[in-house]
N, C-alpha and C positions, 0 to 999 in steps of 0.2 A: 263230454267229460265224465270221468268216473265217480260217480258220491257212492260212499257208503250208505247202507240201511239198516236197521234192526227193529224188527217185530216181535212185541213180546207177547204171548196169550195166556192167561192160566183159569184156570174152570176145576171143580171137582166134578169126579168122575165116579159113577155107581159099578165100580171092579173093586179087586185088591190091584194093587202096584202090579202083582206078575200078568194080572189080564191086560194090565194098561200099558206093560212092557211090550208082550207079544203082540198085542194090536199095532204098536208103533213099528216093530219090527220083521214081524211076521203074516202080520194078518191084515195087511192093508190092503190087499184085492176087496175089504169086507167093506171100505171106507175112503178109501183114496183112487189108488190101483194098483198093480199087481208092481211090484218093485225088485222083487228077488234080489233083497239082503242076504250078505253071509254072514253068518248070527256068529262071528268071532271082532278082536279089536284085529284091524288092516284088513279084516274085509271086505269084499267088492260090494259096492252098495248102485243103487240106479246113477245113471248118466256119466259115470265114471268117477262116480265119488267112494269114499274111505270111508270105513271104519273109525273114526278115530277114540269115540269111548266107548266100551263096552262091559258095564257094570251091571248085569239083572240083580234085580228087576228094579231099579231107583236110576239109572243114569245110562243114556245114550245118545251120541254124535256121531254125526257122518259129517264130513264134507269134501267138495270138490274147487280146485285150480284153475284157471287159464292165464291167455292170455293177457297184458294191460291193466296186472291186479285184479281180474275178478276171481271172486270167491264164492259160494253159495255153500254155505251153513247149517245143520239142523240141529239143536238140540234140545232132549226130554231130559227133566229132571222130575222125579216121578215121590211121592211122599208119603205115606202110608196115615192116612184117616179113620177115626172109627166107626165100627161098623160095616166094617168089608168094604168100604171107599178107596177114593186115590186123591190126593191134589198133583195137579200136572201142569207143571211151569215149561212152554215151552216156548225158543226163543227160534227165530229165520233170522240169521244176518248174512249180510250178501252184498254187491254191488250191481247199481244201474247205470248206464251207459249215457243214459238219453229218455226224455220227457221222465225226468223223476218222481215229479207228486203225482203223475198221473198212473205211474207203476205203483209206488208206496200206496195207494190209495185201492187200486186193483187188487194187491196182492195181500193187505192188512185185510180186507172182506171177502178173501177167499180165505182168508187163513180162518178168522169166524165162524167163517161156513163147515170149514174139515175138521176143525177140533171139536163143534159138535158133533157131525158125523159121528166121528171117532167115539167121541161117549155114547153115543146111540145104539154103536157096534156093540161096545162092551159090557153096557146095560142090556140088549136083546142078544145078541150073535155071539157070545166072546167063543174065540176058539177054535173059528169054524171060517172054511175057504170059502171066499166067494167066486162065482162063475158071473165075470165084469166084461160088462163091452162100455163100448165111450161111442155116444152118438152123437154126430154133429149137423148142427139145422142149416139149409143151404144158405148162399151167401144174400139174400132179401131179408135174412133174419139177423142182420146188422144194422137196422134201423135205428133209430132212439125209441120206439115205442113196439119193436118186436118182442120184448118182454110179455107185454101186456095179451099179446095173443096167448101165449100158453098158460096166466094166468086164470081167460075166460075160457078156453078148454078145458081146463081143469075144472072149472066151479070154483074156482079161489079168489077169494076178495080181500081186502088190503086190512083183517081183523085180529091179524097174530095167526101164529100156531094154535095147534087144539084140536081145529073142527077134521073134519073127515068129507074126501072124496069119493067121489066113485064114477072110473072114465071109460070107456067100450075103447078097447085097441083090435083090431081087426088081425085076426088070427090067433090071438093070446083069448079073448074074452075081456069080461069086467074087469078091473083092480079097485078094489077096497081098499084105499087105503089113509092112516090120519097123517094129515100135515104137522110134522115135527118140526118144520124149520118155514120160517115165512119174514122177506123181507123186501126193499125192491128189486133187490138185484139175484136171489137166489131161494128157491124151492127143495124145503124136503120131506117126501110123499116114504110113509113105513108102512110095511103087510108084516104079516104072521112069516113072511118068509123070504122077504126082499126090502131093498130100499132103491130108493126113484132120488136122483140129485139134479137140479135143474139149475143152470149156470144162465144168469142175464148176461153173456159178456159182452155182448152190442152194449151199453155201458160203457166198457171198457176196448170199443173198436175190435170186436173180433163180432163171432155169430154164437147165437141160441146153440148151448149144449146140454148133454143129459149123459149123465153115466149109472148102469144099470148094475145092481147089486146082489145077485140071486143065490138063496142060501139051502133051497130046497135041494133035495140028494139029485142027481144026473138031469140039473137044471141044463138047460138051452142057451146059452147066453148069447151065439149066434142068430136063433131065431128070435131070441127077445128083443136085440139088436135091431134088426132088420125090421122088425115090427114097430116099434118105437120111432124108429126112422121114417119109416113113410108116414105116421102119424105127425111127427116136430116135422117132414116137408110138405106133408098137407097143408098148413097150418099159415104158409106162405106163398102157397100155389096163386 
């Protein structure tokens, strides 16, 4: 049966409003992934969703239709703070089909996860494309405790963000990088020129993912891919 949902998240964010606009709208290869929005109101937006506000830099919505009353919703409402800040109320409402709270509960700690992202972007990266692959861990890495592999590969232990790693990826070299995001169900690894996003979703009955962020000039994003890959299937070899 169909229930509605709605997820609300709001965080201040170290941009003005228009960094925090263009990040939601433009520059989510830098934080989410690549969406190719048309930056107008009826614009085509991902998965066949609309336009439907398009106010820079303080307000925008998309959403998309189907069948049996589903909807899925996005909107930033964006508010100008001082000192070159933002506060940003953003809402997901939408419908589930089937196992509700275990969706609402998936999708409220992913949403956690991207809306820091997203300030992470626009505190380090604002403005700037990212070269994004999305890698996923094979299917051993749906475990209940495949998480905990890529925490002890990393060096990461269950003490908050803050501290800093440093992991050998075979063909890439070292990554340096500080833990800016740390909780059980998701990892996030910043450098000087990329960010590392690490998805528990064995939690949530899927596998170990990792989407890759790379912001340096004529990055690789194929071979960081690839590389990273066989590192997250090592991991459950």
């Amino acid at each position: 049966m169909a229930k509605e949902f709605k997820i609300v998240h709001e965080s201040e964010i170290e941009g003005t409003p228009q960094a925090v606009f263009d990040a939601a709208t433009q520059g989510t290869s830098g934080w989410m992934w690549p969406m190719g929005i048309e930056p107008k109101l009826g614009g085509a937006g991902p998965f066949g969703s609309t336009v439907t506000v398009w106010e820079p830099p303080h307000r925008f919505s998309n959403r998309m239709d189907g069948e049996g009353g589903f909807f899925n919703q996005l909107d930033y409402d964006i508010s100008e703070l001082p000192d070159g800040k933002s506060w940003l109320r953003y809402v997901h409402g939408g419908v589930f089909f089937e196992d509700w709270d275990n969706q609402y509960v998936g999708a409220s700690k992913h949403t956690a996860f991207y809306q820091h992202t997203l300030g992470e972007y626009v505190k380090f990266f604002a403005g700037q494309q990212a070269a994004f692959a999305d890698v996923q861990g094979p299917g051993t890495s749906s475990t209940p405790e495949a998480f905990d592999a890529v925490k002890a590969a990393l060096g990461i232990h269950d003490g908050g963000a803050g501290g800093h790693v440093s992991v050998a990826i075979a063909g890439l070299g070292t990554v340096d990088a500080v833990v800016d995001y740390l909780d059980p169900n998701f990892i996030g690894l910043r450098t000087e020129d990329a960010m590392y996003r690490f998805f528990g979703r064995n939690a949530f009955g899927a596998v170990v993912g990792l989407t890759i962020h790379l912001f340096a000039p004529g990055a690789d994003a194929d071979a960081a891919g690839a590389a990273w890959g066989a590192w997250l299937t090592g991991l459950y070899a």
